[in-house]
N, C-alpha and C positions, 0 to 999 in steps of 0.2 A: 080178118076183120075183128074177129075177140080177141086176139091177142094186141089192136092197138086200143080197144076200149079197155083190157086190163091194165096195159102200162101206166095209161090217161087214170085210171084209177087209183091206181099205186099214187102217183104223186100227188093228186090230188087229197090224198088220204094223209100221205106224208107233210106237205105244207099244212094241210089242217092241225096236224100234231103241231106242229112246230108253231105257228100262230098259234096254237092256245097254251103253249109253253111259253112265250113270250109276252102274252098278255094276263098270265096269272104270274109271272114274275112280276110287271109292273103296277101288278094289283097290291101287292103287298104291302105291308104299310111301312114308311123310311127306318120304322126303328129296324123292321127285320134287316131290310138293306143294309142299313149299316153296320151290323152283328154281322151282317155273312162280307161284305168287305172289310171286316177287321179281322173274321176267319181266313179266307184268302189270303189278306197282308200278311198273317200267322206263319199261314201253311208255305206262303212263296220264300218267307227269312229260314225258316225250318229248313224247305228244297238246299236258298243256295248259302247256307252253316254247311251242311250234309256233301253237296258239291265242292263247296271251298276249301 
């Protein structure tokens, strides 16, 4: 029996993470958004220079 209330809490702890990672990303204001999508675009030409 406590080992299926710990599972149930495991995930439940894990979604909780994850929903408030997802909703303090969307919190953030467009300028950050956009600076970290022109990081990315950066770092993806950088990968495939480096691959190519």
């Amino acid at each position: 029996m406590t080992r299926i209330l710990k599972s149930d809490l495991t995930y439940s702890l894990g979604a909780g993470f994850l929903m408030g990672a997802v909703v303090l990303f969307f919190m953030q204001p467009a300028e950050n958004q956009q600076s970290l999508g022109e990081t990315l675009a950066a770092t993806v030409s950088m990968a495939g220079q480096l691959l190519g």
